[in-house]
C-alpha positions as CSV (number, residue, x, y, z in Angstrom):
1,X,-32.8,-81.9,-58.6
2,X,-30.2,-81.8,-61.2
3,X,-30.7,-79.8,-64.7
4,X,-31.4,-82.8,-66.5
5,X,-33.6,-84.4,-64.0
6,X,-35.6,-81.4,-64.5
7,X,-35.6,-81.1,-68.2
8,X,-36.6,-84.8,-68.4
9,X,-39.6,-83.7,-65.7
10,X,-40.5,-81.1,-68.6
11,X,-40.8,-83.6,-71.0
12,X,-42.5,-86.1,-69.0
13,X,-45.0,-83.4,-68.7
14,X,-45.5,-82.6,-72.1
15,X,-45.7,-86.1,-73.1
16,X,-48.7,-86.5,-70.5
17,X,-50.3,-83.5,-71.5
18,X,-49.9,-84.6,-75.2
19,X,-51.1,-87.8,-74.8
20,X,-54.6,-86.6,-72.6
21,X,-55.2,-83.8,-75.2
22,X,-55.3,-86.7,-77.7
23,X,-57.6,-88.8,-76.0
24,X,-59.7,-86.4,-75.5
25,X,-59.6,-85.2,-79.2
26,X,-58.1,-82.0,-79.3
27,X,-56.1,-83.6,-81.2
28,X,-55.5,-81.7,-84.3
29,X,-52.3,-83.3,-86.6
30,X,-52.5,-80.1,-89.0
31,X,-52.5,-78.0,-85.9
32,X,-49.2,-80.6,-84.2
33,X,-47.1,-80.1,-87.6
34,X,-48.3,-76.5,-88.7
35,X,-49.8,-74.9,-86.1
36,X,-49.3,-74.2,-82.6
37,X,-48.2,-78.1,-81.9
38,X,-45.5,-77.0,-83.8
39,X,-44.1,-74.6,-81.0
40,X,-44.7,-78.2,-78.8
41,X,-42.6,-80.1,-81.5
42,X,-39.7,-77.4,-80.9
43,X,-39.6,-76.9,-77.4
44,X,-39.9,-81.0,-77.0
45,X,-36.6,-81.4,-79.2
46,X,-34.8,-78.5,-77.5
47,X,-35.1,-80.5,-74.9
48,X,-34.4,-84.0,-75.8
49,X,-31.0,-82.0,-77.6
50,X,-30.1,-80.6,-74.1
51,X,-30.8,-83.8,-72.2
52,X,-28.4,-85.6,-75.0
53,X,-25.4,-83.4,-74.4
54,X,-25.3,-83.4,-70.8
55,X,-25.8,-87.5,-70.7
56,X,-23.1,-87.3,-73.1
57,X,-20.7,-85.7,-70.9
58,X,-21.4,-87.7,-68.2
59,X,-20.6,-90.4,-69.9
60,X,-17.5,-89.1,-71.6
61,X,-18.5,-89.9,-75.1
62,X,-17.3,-87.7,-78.2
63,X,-20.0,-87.3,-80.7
């Protein structure tokens, strides 16, 4: 599996997880933007940043 394959995996995962803990009403949005969600929020857009560059490269595009 390449490296973004697997860092998109990472984030499919946390979306999941995200969206069951919501239905399920641990849900907290002052705990997601202050709390411990917030370590979620950071790790989520580390990703997203590292998925970015490498499907920019593929693509050749200059940012």
């Amino acid at each position: 599996m390449s490296k973004k394959a697997e860092l998109i995996k990472e984030m499919l995962e946390m979306q999941a997880k995200f969206i069951a803990d919501e239905q399920a009403g641990k849900f907290d949005a002052e705990d997601y933007y202050i709390g411990d969600g917030k370590n979620y929020r950071e790790r989520y857009h580390e990703l997203a940043a590292e998925v970015r560059e490498i499907a920019s490269k593929e693509v050749n595009f200059w940012k």
